[in-house]
C-alpha positions in Angstrom: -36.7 131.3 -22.8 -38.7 128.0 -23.7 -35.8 126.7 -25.4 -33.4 127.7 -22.5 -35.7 125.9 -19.7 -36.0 122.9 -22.1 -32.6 122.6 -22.4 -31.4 123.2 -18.3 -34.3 120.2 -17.8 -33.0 117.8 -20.2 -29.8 118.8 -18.9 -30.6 118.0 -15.2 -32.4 114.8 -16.2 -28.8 113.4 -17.6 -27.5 114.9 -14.6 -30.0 113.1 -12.2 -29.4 109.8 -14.2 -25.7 109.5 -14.0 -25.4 110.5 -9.9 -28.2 107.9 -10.1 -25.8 105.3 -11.8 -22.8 106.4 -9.8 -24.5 106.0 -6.7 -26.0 102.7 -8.1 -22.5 101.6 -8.7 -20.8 102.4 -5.1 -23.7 101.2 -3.4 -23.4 97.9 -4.4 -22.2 95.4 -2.0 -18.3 94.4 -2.1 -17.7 91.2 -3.5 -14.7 89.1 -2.0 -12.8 85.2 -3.6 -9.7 83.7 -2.1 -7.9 81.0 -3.9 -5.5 78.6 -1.7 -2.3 77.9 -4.3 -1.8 74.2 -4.1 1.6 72.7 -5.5 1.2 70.8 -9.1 4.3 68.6 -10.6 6.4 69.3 -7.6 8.8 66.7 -8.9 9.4 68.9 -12.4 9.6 72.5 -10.7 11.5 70.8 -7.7 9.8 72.8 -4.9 6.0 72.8 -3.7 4.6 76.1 -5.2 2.1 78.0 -2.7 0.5 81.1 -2.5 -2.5 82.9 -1.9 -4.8 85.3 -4.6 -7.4 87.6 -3.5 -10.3 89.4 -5.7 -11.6 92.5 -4.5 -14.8 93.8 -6.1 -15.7 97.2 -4.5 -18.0 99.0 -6.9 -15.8 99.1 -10.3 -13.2 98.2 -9.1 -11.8 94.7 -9.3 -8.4 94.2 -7.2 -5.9 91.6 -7.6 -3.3 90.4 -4.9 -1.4 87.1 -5.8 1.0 86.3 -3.5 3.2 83.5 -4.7 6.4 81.1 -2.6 8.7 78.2 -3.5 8.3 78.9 -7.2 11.0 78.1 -9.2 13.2 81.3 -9.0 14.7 84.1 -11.3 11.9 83.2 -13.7 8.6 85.0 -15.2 5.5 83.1 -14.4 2.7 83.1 -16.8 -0.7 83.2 -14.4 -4.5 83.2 -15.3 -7.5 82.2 -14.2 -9.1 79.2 -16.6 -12.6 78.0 -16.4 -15.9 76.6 -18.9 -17.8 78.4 -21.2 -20.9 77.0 -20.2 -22.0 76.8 -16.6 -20.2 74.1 -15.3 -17.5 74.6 -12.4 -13.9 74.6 -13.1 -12.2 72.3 -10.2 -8.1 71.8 -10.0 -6.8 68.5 -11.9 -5.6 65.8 -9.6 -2.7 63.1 -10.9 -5.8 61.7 -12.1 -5.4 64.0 -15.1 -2.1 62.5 -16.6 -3.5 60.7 -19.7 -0.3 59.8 -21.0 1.6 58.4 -18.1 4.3 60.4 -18.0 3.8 61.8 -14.0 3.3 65.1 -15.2 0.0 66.7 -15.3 0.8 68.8 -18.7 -1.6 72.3 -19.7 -3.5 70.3 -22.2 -4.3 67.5 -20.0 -6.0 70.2 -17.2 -8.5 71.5 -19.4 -11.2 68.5 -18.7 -11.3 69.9 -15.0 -10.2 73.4 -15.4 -11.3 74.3 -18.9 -9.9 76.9 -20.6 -7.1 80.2 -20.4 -9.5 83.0 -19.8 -8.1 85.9 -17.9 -4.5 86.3 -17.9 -3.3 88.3 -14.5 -0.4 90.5 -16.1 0.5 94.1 -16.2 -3.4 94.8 -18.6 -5.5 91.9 -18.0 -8.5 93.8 -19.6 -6.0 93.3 -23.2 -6.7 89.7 -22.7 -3.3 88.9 -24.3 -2.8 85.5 -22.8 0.2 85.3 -24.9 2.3 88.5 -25.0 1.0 90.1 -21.0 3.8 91.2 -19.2 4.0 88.9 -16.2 5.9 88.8 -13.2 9.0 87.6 -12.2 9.9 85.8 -9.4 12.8 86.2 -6.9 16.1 84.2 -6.6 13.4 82.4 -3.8 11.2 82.2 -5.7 8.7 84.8 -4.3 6.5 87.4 -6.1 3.7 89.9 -5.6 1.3 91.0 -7.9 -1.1 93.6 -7.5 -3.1 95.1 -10.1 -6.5 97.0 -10.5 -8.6 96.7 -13.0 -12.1 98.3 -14.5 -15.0 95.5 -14.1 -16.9 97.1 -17.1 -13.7 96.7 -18.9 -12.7 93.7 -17.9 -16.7 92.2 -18.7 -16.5 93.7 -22.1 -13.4 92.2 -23.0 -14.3 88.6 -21.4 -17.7 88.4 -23.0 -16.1 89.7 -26.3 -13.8 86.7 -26.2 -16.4 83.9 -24.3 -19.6 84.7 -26.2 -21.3 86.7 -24.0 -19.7 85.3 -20.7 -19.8 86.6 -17.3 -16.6 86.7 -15.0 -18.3 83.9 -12.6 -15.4 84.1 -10.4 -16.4 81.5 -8.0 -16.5 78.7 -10.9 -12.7 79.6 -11.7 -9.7 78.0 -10.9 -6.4 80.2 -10.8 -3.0 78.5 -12.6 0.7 79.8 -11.9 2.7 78.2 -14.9 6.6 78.0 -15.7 10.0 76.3 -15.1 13.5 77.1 -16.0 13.9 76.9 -20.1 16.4 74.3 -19.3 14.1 72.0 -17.5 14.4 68.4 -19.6 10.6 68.0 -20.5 9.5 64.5 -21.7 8.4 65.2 -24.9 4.7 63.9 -24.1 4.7 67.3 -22.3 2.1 69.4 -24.2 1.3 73.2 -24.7 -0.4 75.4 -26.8 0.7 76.0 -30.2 4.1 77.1 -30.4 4.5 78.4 -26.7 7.3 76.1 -24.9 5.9 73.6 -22.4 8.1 75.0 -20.0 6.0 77.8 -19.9 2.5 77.2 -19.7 3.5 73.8 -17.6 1.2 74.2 -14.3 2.7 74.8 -11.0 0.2 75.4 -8.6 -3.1 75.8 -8.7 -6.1 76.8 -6.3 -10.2 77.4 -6.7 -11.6 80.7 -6.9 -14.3 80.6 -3.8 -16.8 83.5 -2.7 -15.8 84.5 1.2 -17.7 87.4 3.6 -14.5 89.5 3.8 
């Protein structure tokens, strides 16, 4: 009987300490960001890119809602959010950025402002497979909506897994939209990332991740 009573407390005390958690969990405050999509190397993608991305964060749940116009159409579009690994505050390049004169503000020449790829907003962004996420695709008008939900204790894991320990830090993010046709003539001063075509990662629009009430 001792045993049994033993056991039904240490039972309840788990019990106790996980509605505890849970309720810790939905109790928390929702968090809201907004990033305003502002048009990069218009004269490359030939249209002004805009677009709007909303993050959600209502207990564990982190929701995603990019809605993207005027990208160049029939395409998939490689999107992520890039920041530091320190503390600093990723902003959006300006012309400012092209080092090598070419008018075109390439994906290597962002990272002094925005930093580096971190998240990547595809079909798992918890994989963290910057490279081989499924993206979207946008319409012959170039329009596209992506919506995803994601785990934030996932998502933390993997991010501080990859960034040494890292928080999310939304609100010192900026949030890329990348790609134009394959066939786009690319000086080659263009830059990318390893092998990935500069078509591809080349930055479209771009907009900071800021904290708002709702």
């Amino acid at each position: 009987m001792k045993a049994s009573s033993s056991l039904l407390a240490a039972a309840s005390l788990v019990a106790g300490a996980l509605a505890c958690s849970t309720a810790s969990l939905a109790a928390a405050p929702a968090e809201h960001y907004v990033a305003h999509l502002v048009p990069m190397n218009s004269q490359v993608a030939l249209s002004d890119t805009t677009g709007e991305a909303r993050f959600d964060i209502h207990g564990d749940r982190l929701t995603i809602d990019i809605r993207v116009k005027n990208a160049p159409g029939n395409i998939v579009h490689w999107q992520h959010f890039h920041g530091f690994t320190t503390d600093a505050a990723a902003t959006c390049p300006t012309l400012g950025a092209d080092t090598n004169g070419d008018h075109i503000v390439d994906l290597i020449e962002t990272e002094p402002a925005a930093g580096t790829t971190m998240v990547p907003f595809d079909t798992m962004p918890a994989a963290m497979d910057v490279a081989h996420g499924h993206y979207p695709k946008a319409a012959a008008d170039g329009s596209y909506h992506y919506h995803q939900t994601v785990s934030v204790k996932e998502l933390s894991a993997a991010f501080a897994k990859a960034f040494k320990g890292q928080g999310l830090n939304l609100d010192k993010r900026v949030i890329f939209i990348h790609g134009v046709p394959a066939d786009t003539k690319l000086p080659s001063t263009v830059k990318s990332l390893g092998p990935i075509p500069a078509a591809v990662t080349l930055p479209i629009a771009c907009g900071k991740i800021e904290r708002v009430s709702n």
